[in-house]
N, C-alpha and C positions, 0 to 999 in steps of 0.2 A: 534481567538483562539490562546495560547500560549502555547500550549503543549510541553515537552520533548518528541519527538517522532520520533521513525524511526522503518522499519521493522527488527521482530526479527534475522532474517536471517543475516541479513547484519552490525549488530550490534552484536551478538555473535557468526555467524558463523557457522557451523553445529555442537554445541552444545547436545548430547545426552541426558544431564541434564535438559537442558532450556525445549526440547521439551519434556521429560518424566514429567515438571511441568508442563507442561499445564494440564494436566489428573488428577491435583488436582482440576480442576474444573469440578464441579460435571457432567454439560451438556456437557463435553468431555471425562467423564470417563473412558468408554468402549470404546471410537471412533477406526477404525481402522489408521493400519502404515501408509497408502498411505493419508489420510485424515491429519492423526495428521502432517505426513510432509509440510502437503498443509496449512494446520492451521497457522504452523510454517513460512512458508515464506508470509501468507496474515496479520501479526496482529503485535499489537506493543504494546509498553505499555507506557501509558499518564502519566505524576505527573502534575498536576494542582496546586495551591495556593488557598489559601482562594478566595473566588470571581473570579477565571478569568470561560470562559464557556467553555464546553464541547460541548454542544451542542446547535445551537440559531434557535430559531423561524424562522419558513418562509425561511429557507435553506432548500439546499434538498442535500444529499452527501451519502455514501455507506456503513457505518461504524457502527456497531452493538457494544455496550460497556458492559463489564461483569466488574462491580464496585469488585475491591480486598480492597481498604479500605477508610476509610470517607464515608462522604455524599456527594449528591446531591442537592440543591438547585433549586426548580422548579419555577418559571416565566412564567405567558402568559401575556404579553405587558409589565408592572410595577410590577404587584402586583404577590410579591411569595406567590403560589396557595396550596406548598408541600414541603415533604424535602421526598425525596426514598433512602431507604434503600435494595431495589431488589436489584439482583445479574446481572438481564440483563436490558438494558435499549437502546431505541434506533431500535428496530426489527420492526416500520413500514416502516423502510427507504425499506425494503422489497415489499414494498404494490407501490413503485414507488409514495409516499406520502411525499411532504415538512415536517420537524420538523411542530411537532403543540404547543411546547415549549421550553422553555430555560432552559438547565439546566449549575448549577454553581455549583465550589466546596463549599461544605459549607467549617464552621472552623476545624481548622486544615490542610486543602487541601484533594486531593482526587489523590489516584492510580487504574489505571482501564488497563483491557487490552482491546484494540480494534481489531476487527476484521474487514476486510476491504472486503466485502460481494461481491466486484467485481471478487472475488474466484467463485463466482455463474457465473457469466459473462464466464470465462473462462474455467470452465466446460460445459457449455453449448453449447460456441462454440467448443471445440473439441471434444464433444457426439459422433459426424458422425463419429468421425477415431475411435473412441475409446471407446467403449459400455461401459466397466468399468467404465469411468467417469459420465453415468448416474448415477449409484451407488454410487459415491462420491457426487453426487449432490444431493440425493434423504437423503444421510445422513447426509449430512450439514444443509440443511433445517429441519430433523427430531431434530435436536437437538435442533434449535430454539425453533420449533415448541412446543416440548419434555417438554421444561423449562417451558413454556409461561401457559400448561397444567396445570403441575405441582405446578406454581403460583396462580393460583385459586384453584386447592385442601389447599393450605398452608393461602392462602388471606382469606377462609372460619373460617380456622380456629382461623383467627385471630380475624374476625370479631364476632365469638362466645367469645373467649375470652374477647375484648375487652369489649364487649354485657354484659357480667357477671361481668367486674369490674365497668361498668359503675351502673349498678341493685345493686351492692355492695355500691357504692358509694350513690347511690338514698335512698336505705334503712338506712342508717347510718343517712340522712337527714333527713329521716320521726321519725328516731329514737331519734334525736334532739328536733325535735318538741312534739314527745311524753314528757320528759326527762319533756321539758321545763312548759307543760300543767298539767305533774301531780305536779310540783312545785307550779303551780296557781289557781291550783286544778278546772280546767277547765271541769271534767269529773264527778261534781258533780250532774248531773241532767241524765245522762247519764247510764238509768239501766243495758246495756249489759257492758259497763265498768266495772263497780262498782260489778256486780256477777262476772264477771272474775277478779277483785281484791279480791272479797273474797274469791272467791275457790282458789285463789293461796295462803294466807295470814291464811288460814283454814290448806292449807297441809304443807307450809313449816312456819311460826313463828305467834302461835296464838296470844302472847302476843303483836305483832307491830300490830295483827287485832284488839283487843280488847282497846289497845289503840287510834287507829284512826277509828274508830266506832259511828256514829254520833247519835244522841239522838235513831234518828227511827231504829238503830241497822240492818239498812243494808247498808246504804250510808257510805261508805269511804271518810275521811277528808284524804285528796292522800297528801293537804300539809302537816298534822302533819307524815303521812306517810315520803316522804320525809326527811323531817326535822328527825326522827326518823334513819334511813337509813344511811343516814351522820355522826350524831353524835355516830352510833355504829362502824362505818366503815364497812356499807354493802353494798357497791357501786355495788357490782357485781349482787344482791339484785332488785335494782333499773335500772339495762339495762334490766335482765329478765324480767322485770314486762314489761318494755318498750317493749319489744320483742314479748310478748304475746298479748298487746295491737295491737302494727302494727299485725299481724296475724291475730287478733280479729276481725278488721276493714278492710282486705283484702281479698278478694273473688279471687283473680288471684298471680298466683308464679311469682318471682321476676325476671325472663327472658319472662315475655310476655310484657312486655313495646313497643309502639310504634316502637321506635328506632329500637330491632331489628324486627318487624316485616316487616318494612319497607328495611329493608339490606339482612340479611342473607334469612329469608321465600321468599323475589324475584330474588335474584343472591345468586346460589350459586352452587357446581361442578354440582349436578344433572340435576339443568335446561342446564347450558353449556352443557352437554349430550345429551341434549333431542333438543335443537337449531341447533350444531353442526348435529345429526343424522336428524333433518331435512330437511336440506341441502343437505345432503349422499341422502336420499331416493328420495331426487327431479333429484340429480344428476345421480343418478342409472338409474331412469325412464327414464331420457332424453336418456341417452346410450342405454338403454332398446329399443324406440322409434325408434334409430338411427340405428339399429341390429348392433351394436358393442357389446352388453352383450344380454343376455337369462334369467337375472333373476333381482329383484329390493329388493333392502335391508328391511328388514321390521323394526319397532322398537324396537321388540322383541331382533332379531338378533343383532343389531349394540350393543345397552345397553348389552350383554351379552359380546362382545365382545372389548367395550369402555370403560374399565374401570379400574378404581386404581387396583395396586396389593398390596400383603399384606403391602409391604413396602412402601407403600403410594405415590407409584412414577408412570409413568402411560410408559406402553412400549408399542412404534408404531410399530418396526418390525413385532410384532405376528397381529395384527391387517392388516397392511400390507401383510401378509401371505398369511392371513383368505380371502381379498378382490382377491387376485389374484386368490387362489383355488378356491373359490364358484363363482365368477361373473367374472371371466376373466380379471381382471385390469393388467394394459400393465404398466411399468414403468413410463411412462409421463402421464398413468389416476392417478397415484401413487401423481405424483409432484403436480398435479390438486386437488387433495385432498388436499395436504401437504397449500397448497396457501388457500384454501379453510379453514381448519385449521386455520391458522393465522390469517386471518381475522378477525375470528369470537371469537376468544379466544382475540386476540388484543382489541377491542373494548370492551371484556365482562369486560376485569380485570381493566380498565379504568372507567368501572357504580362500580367492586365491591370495589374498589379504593375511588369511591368518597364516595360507602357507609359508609366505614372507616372514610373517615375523618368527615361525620356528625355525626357520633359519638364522635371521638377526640374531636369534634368542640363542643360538647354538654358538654362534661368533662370540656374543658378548660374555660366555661364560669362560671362555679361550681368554683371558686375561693379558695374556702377554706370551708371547712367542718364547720359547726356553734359549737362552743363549748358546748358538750355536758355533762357537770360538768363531777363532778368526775367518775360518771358512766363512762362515753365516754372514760375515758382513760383506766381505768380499760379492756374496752371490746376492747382497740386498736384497735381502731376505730380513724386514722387518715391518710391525704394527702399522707404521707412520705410511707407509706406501703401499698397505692394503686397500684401501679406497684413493688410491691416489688418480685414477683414471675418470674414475665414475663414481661422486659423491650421491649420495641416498637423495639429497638436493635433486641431482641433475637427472638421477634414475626416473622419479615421479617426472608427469607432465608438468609443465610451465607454463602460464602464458604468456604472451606479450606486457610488456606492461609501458614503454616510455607514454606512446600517445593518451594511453588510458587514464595513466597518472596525470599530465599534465594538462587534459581538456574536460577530466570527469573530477579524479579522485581529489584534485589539492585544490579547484573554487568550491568543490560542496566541502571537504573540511574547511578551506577557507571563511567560508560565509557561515560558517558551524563553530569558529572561534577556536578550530583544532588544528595544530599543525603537524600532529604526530601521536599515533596509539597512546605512545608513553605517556602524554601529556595529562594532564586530572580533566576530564569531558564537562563543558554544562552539560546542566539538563535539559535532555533534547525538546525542541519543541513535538508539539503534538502532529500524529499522522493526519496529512488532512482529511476529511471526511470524503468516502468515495462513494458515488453512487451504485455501484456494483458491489452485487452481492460477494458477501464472505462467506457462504455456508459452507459446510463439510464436504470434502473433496471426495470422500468415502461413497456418500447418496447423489450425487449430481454429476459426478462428468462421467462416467460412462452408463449411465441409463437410456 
């Protein structure tokens, strides 16, 4: 790795600005003073080049990264598998887990801030003098945790979205093929066609029915039709009929496709609720068992109290609350959960992740929409304004980025001799020496 990189501390100093930018990131918003300081002296910020990695396979290091701008280039052995546009990336190094990929700046390069998780290390070891620091511990991990939540409520939604422009996309193609069959008038034999050409051709232009009305005075000639349609310039005429047709011939709405049933109907926030609180109620009983708690969470309970608020973000402290009032949880049954949590949301958004991309990957083999004459442009119906609402950009989280950039990211590139990924990087200076331990995140923080 080639990063421009050093802690922010020691690179700007105690900075009031620098550190009031961190809190434009969204899983630091709210954080408290003593935390945001600690933030401040564990994290740094990376500018990458096109291609060099951030992160490689089969390493294992401490370092949790919140992407401020570009992409990601993901790698397992050769073959890049993804490009990520999330905001965090990097949070199994939590789980005392090697990288299970490589990630590269795409083009343009990539700015990210890194947080150096060996803050967990050293909260952990000064716990015993210092109860407060369980607190700082218990919310450093919640913010992880907090984002990682949050990403599957938003990965859902993308997947429905993504689900509807792919059904968008499908139907435009069945509506080619319709376009194409009433030009070859393929729907000549075809009685439930041919009565919903006439009742449409009855209420909106008798004369284009009466002219393409075949001997036996119910079969529609659909080519003199056509042919009729064009030369009036009634293009818009001829997608309706198409329209009617696909609906004619379809017994199911245009999101029950495969696709997603197979994505969003098996991962999606509610099951992660119902996994996760399965977990809670095994783990309750064990406590239960153990007479450390008096009571075991029900499903009822937990889903009443696991869930989105209105703003669509999900808050662990009231749940946190809820656990310590009703069943006795002790600050490190707290962190127990929290570890528990990541797990299990780590691994979910990884299945709803690949769901996404069989969908991408169903899109991108669709090459191009079949020209669907003049109709087709009429009802714009093309490639170019398939994403035209909601680019893959705008679907992932985002953060803030003005204040961030202008009191964090460009005086530590600054004072780094870098003004831009692209740029060819010195060689960074050395991480300063910390006195807090680095050891394995695997044996130390939850023992």
């Amino acid at each position: 790795m080639n990063p421009a990189a050093n802690y922010l501390d020691q690179i700007l100093g105690d900075s009031t600005e620098a550190k009031m930018a961190l809190r434009e990131i969204p899983i630091f918003n709210g954080i408290s003073l003593p935390l945001l300081d600690l933030l401040y002296r564990y994290s740094k910020v990376v500018a990458l080049q096109e291609g060099v990695t951030l992160i490689k396979e089969g390493e294992f290091d401490q370092w949790v990264y919140l992407v401020i701008t570009g992409k990601l280039a993901v790698f397992v052995g050769d073959e890049r598998v993804d490009t990520i546009f999330n905001s965090l990336v990097g949070e199994r190094c939590l789980l005392g887990e090697p990288r299970k990929a490589t990630l590269k700046a795409d083009k343009g390069g990539v700015t990210a801030l890194g947080v150096d998780m060996a803050l967990l290390d050293y909260l952990n070891q000064s716990s015993g003098q210092d109860i407060s620091n369980v607190g700082l511990y218990i919310e450093m991990l919640s913010c992880v945790v907090q984002a990682l939540i949050n990403r599957v409520a938003d990965l859902e939604y993308n997947q429905y979205d993504i689900a509807s422009k792919f059904a968008r996309f499908k139907e435009s193609q069945e509506i080619s093929v319709i376009i194409n069959n009433l030009k070859e008038n393929t729907y000549q034999h075809d009685k439930k066609i041919n009565f919903t050409l006439y009742n449409y051709l009855s209420k909106h232009d008798k004369m284009k029915l009466a002219k393409s009305l075949e001997v036996d005075q119910f079969t529609i000639d659909s080519r003199a039709l056509y042919a009729q349609c064009i030369n009036d310039g009634h293009h818009h005429m001829l997608y309706e009929i198409a329209e009617i047709i696909r609906k004619t011939q379809s017994n199911q709405t245009h999101l029950e496709g495969p696709i997603l049933s197979e994505t969003t109907r098996n991962y999606n926030f509610h099951r992660l609720v119902g996994i996760i609180g399965d977990k809670m109620i095994s783990h309750s009983e064990t406590k239960k068992m153990a007479g450390q708690h008096n009571r075991t969470i029900t499903d009822f309970a937990w889903r009443h109290n696991f869930k989105l608020q209105r703003d669509m973000n999900m808050e662990l402290p009231p749940l946190f609350r809820w656990l310590k009032r009703d069943f006795g949880y002790t600050d490190f049954d707290i962190i127990e959960v929290l570890r528990l949590m990541l797990q299990a949301t780590s691994d979910y958004t990884s299945k709803i992740n690949t769901g996404i991309k069989t969908m991408l990957g169903s899109l991108t083999q669709l090459t191009f929409i079949k020209k669907l004459g003049e109709a087709a442009y009429d009802a714009d119906y093309s490639i170019e304004e398939f994403f035209e609402h909601h680019t893959l950009d705008e679907m992932m989280p985002m953060i803030t980025k003005g204040v961030l950039e202008v009191h964090l990211v460009h005086p530590v590139l600054e004072r780094l001799g870098l003004d831009h990924p692209s740029a060819t990087p010195p060689s960074p200076p050395s991480s300063p020496a910390r006195d807090d331990s680095l050891q394995g995140m695997a044996d130390s923080l939850f023992e």
